[in-house]
C-alpha positions as a printed NumPy array, in Angstrom:
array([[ 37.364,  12.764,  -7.947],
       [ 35.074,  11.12 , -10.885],
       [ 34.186,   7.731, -10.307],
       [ 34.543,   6.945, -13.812],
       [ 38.583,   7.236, -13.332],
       [ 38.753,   4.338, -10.589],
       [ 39.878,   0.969, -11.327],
       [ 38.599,  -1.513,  -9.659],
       [ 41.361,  -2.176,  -7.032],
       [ 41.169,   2.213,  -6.119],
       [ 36.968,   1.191,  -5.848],
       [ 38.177,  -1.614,  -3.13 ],
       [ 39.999,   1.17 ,  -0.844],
       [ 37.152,   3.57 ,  -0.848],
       [ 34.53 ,   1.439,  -0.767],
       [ 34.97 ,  -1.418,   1.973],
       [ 33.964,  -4.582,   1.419],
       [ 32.595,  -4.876,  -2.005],
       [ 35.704,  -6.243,  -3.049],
       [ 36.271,  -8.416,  -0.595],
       [ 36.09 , -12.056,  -1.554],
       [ 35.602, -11.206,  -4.999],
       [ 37.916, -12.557,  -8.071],
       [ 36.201,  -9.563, -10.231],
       [ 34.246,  -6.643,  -9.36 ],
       [ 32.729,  -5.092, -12.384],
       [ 32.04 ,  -1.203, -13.086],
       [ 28.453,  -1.046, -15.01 ],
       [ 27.96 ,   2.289, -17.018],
       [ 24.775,   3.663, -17.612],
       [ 24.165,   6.237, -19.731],
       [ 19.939,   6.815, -18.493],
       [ 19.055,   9.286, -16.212],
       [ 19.57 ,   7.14 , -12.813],
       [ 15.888,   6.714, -11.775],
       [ 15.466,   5.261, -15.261],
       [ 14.845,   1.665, -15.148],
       [ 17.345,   0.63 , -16.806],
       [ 19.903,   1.884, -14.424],
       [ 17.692,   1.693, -11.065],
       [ 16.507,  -1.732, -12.202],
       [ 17.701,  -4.023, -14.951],
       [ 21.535,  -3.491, -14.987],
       [ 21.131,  -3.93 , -10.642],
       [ 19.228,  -7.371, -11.219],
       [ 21.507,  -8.639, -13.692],
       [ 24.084,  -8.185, -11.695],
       [ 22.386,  -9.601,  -8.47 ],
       [ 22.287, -12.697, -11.175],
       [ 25.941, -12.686, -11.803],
       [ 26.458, -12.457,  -8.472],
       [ 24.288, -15.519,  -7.365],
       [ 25.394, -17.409, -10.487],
       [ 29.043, -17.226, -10.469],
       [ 28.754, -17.987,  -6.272],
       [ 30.086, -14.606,  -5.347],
       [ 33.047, -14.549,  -7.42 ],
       [ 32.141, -11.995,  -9.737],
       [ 30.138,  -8.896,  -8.557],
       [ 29.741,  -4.736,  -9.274],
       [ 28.302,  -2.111,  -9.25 ],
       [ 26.364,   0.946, -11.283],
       [ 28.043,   3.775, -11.682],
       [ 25.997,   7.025, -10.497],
       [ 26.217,   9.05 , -13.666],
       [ 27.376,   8.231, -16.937],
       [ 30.84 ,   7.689, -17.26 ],
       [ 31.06 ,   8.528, -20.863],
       [ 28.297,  10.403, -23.593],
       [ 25.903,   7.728, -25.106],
       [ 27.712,   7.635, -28.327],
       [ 30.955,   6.523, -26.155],
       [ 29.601,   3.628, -24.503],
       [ 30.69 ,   1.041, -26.604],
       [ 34.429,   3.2  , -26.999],
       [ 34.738,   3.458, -23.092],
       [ 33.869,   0.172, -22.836],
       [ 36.656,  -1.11 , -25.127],
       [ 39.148,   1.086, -23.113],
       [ 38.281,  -0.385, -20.207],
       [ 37.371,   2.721, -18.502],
       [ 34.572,   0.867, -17.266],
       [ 33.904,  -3.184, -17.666],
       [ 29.981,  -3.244, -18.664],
       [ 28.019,  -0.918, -20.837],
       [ 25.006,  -0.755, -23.311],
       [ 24.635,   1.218, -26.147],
       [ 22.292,   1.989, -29.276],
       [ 23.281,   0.519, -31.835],
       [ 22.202,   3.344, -34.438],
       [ 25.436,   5.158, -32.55 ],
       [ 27.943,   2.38 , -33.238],
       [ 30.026,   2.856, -36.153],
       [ 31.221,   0.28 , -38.064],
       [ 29.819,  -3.165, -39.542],
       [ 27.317,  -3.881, -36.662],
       [ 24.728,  -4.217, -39.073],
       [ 23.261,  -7.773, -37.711],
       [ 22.563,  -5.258, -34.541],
       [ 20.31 ,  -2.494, -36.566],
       [ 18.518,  -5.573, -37.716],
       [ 15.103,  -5.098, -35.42 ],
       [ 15.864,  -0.938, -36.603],
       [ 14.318,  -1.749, -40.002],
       [ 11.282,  -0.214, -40.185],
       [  7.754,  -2.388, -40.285],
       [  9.949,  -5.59 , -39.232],
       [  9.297,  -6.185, -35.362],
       [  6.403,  -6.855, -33.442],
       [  4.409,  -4.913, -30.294],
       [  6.118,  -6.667, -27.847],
       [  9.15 ,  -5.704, -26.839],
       [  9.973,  -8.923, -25.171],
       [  9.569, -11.158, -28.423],
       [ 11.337,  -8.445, -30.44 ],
       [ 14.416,  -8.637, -28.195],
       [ 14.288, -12.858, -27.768],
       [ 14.475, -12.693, -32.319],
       [ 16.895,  -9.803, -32.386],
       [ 19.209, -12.064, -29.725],
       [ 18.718, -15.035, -31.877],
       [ 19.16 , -13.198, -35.172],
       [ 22.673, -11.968, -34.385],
       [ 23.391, -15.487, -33.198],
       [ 22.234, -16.983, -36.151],
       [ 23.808, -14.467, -38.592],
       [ 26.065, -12.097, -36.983],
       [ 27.919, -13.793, -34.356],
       [ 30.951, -11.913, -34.691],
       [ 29.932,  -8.095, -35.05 ],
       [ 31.977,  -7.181, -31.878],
       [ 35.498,  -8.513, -31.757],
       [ 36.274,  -5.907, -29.464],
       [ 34.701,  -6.995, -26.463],
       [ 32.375,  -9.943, -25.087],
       [ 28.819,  -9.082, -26.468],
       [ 27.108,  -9.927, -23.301],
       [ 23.211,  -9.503, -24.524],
       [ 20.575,  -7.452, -26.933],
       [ 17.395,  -6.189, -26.835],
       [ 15.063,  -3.552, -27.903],
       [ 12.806,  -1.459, -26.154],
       [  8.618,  -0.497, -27.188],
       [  8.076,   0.813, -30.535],
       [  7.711,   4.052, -31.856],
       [  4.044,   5.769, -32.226],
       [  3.119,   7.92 , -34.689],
       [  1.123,  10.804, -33.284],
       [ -0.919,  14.065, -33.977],
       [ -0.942,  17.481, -31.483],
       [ -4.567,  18.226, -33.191],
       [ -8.374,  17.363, -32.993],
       [ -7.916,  15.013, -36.168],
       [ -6.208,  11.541, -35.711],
       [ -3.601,  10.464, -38.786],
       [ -5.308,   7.985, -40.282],
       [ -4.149,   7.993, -44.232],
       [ -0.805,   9.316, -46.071],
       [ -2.441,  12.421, -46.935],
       [ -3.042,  13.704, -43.318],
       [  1.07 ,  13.599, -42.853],
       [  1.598,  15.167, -46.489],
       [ -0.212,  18.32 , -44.805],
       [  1.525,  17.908, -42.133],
       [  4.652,  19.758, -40.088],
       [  6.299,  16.808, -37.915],
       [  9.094,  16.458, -35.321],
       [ 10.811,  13.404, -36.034],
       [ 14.7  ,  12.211, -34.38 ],
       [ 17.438,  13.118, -36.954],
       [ 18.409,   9.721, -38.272],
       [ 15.884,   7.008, -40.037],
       [ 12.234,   8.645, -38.749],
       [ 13.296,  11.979, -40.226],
       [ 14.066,  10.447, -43.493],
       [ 10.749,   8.534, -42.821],
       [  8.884,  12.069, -42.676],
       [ 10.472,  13.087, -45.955],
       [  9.294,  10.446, -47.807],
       [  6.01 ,  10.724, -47.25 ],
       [  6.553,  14.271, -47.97 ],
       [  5.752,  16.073, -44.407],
       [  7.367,  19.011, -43.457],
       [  9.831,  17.677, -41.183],
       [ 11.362,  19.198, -38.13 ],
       [ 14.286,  17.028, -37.013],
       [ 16.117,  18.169, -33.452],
       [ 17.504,  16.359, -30.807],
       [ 15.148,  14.467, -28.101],
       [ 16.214,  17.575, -25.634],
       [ 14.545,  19.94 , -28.086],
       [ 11.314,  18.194, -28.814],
       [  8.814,  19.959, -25.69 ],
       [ 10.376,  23.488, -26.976],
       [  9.08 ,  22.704, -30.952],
       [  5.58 ,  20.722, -29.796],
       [  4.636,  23.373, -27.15 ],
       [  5.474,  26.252, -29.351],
       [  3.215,  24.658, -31.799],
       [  5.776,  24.299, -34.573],
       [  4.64 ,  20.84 , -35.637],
       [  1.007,  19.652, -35.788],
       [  2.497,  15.944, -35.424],
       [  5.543,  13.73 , -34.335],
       [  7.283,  10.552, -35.489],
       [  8.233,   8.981, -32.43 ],
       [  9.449,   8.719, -29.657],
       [  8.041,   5.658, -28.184],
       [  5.64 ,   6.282, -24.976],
       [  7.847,   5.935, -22.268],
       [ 10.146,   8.696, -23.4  ],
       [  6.938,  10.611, -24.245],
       [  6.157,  10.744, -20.446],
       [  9.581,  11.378, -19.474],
       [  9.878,  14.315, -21.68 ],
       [  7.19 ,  15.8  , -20.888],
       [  5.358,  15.647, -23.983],
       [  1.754,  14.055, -23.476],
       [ -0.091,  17.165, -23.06 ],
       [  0.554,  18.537, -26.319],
       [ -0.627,  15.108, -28.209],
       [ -4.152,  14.418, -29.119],
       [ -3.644,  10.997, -30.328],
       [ -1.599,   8.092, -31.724],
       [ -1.51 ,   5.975, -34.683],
       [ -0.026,   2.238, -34.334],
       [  0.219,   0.103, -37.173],
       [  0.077,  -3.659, -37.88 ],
       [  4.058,  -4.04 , -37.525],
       [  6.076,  -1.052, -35.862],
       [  6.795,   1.688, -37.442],
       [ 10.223,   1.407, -35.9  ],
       [ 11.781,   0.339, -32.884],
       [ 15.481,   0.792, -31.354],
       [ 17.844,  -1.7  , -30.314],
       [ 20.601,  -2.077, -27.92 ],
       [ 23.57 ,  -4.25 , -27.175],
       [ 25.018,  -4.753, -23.744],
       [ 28.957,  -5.804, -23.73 ],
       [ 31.934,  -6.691, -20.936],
       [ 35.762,  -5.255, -21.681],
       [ 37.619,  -8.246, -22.903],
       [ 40.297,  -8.023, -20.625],
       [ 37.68 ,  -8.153, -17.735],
       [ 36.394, -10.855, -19.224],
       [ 39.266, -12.513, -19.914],
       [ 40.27 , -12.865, -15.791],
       [ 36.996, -14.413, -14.805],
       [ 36.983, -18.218, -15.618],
       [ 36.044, -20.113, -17.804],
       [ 33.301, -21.853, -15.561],
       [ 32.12 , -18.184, -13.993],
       [ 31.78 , -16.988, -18.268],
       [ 29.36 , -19.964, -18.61 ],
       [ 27.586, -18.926, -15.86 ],
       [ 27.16 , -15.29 , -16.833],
       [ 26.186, -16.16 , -20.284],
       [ 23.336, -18.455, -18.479],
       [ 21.493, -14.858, -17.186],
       [ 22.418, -12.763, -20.308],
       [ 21.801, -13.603, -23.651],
       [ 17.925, -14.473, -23.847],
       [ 17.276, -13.835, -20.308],
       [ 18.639, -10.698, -20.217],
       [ 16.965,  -9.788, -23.989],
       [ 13.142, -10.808, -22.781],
       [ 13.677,  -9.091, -19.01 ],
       [ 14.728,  -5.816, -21.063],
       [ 11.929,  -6.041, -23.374],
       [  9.507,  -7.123, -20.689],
       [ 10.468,  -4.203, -18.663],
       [  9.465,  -1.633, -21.613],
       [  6.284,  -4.033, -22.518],
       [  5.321,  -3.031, -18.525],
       [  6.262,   0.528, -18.688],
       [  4.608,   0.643, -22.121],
       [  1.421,  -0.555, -20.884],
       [  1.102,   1.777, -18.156],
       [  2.029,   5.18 , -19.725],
       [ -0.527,   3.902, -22.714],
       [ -2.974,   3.886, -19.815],
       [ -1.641,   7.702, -18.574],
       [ -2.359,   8.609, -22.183],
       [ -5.923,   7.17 , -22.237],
       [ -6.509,   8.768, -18.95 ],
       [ -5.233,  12.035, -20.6  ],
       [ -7.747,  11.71 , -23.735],
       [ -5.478,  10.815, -25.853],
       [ -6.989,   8.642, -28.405],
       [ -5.654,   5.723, -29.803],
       [ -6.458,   4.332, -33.502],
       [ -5.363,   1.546, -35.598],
       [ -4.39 ,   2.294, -38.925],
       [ -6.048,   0.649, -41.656],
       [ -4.723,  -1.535, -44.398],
       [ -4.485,   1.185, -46.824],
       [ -2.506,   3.05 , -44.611],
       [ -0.059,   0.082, -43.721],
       [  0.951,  -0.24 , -47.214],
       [  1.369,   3.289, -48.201],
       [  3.577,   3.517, -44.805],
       [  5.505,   0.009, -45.633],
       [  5.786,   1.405, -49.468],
       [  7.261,   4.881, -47.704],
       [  9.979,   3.848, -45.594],
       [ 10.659,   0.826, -47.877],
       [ 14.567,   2.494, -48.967],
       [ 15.302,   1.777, -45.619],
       [ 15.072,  -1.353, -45.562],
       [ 16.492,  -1.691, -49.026],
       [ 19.348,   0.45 , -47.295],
       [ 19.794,  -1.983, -44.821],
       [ 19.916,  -5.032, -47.468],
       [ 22.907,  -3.448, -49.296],
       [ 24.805,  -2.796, -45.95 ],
       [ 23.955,  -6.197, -45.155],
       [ 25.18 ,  -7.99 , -48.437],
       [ 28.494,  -5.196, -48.36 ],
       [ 29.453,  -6.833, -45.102],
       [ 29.399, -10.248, -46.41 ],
       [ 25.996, -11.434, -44.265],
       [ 22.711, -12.949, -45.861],
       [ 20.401,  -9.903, -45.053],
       [ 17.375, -11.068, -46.831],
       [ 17.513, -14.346, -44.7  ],
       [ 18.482, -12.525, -41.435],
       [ 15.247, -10.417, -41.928],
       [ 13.011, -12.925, -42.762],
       [ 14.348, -15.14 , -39.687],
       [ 13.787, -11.774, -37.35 ],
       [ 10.426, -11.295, -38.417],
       [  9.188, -14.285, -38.65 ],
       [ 10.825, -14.707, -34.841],
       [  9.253, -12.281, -33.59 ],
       [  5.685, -14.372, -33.675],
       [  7.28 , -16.689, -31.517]])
């Protein structure tokens, strides 16, 4: 039988107790592996919260395993095959552009907790209405991306990547690689170890250190490049059915929204700010060096991926929002 099938009421009968007492017991997808802290850690403690909050009348569960693919999260969530999920917004289709607004490259900061606090109040600002569909419960994004090199010789001007070969995501850091005019290698995360340990690529855009651990991937890289703004980082939004959310009441809402929003945004971010900090300190244990880029090599970065964030502009001004003012109130939020 898959869990992912079971309403809430079948849940009650197989699963004694956890229902009891309760006016709504919610089904949390998580499309991580399960020891990733996200699933193991984040989406359990915000729930705990709910719990406490709403006085027992609202609790749940995680799911095991992924109830739907991680471009379905947002779809499965609307169908009500489960009640809670989170999903990346560069997978959402439609006019979620206010979402994709900490995506544009060079705009956040290094902390993944302020990013996600100005992303949260961005949207809030000047998108409040990007997801009709459901109850948009909270947003956040996780640690930047790095920019690194599998040889002796750090990447420290445009003209190391222009001789470069470089793995980069399909998506925004492969169009990156192209404009600076690498030789880009685009594949899915799964495929990254196979291209970097078969020496395809002398370099990588992305992914962000905590993935690089978890794939496996710092023992083929010699060093990273960070720059004075990211070079990108990827953001997430975390949303209730509206049905579900319709039978809990109107006192029990208020209390959810008092642990998600915000509070939810800067416990996501701080959780990738902590992770972040130790697998920087796995790298440096590893040898893996660590330079700054200089101001040179901001701007000719900044001046690289700037059709992105022209990109984003137009989609911006197509769906009706202010996109120059979002931005500007993002970035300038993210000091705070």
């Amino acid at each position: 039988m898959k869990l992912r099938f079971l309403s809430t009421s079948a849940l009650a009968l197989i699963l004694p107790g956890l229902a009891q007492a309760q006016d709504v017991t919610l089904i949390v997808n998580c499309f991580m592996p399960p020891q990733h802290f996200l699933c193991s850690q984040l989406l359990p403690g915000w729930l705990a919260d709910v719990e406490a909050a709403t006085g027992g009348r609202v609790s749940g569960l995680v799911l095991p395993t992924s109830a739907a693919p991680p471009p379905d999260q947002l779809a499965a969530t609307e169908a009500g095959q489960v009640d809670v999920a989170v999903q990346f917004n560069g997978l959402i289709p439609g006019d979620t552009v206010g979402a994709r607004v900490a995506m544009v490259p060079f705009s956040g900061s290094d902390s993944a907790e302020r990013n996600s606090a100005a992303l949260w109040a961005t949207t809030r600002a000047f998108f409040p209405d990007e997801f009709p569909n459901v109850e948009l419960l909270s947003q956040f994004v996780i640690s930047p991306v790095q920019l690194y090199s599998l040889g002796d010789q750090p990447l420290e001007s445009l003209a190391d990547l222009e001789s470069r070969r470089v793995w980069a995501l399909p998506g925004p850091l492969a169009a990156i690689g192209s404009a600076i005019g690498a030789g880009v290698v685009s594949t899915p995360a799964v495929e990254s170890r196979d291209i970097l340990s078969r020496g395809v690529v002398d370099a990588s855009i992305g992914p962000e250190p905590h993935s690089v651990e978890n794939m496996q991937l710092t023992g083929y890289i010699r060093s990273l490049t960070s720059f004075e703004r990211p070079l990108y980082t990827s953001s997430f939004s975390m949303m209730m059915n509206s049905g579900t959310w319709g039978r809990i009441s109107p006192e029990d809402q208020e209390a959810i929204r008092g642990v998600s929003g915000e509070v939810f945004a800067r416990r996501a971010g701080a959780a990738w700010d902590a992770a972040n900090v130790e697998v920087l300190q796995h790298f440096a244990d590893a040898g893996v060096v660590t330079v700054r880029a200089d101001a040179a090599f901001n701007a000719d970065m900044q001046q690289s991926a700037a059709f992105l964030n022209d990109a984003w502009l137009a989609e911006a001004a197509a769906a009706g929002g202010d996109g120059a003012a979002a931005l500007a109130f993002y970035r300038a939020a993210v000091e705070d």
